[in-house]
N, C-alpha and C positions, 0 to 999 in steps of 0.2 A: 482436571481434564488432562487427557496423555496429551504429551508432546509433540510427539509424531502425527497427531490431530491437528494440533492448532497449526503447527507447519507447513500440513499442506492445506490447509483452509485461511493461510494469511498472505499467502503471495498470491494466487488466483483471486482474493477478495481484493486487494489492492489493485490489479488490473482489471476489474469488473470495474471498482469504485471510479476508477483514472477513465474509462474509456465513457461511461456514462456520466460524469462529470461535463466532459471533454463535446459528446453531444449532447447534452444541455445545455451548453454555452454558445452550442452551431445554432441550433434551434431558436435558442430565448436570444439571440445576437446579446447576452453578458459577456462580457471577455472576462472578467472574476471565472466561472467556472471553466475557463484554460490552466486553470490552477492545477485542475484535474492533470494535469501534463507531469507533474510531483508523483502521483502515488501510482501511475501507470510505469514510468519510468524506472521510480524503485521496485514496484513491481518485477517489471522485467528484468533488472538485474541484481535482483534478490537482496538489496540493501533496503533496512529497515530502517528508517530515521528516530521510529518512535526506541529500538533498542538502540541505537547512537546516544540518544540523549539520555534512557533513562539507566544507560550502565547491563540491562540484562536482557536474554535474545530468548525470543519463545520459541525459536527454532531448537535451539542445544537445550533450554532448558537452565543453563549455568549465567551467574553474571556477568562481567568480562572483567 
């Protein structure tokens, strides 16, 4: 898959995932899905946790 694909389909998927986590949690009164508050956040500012930990960014494409 190109890169410049999954790029801009991972940052826009992590704020969909964070904000509908985030209401599901208002909804179902869980505070578990407040967790949702993680992937909306790195969302928004463009930090990847899952390339933090696994060494390679599917933004660039390269390891680190």
């Amino acid at each position: 898959m190109n890169v410049l694909k999954i790029a801009k389909f991972c940052r826009p998927f992590r704020i969909v995932l964070g904000v509908t986590l985030i209401g599901y949690g208002y909804y179902s009164g869980n505070s578990w899905f407040y967790l949702g508050a993680l992937p909306f956040v790195a969302g928004l500012i463009g930090l990847c946790p899952a390339c933090a930990i696994t060494g390679q960014c599917t933004i660039t494409g390269k390891a680190k």
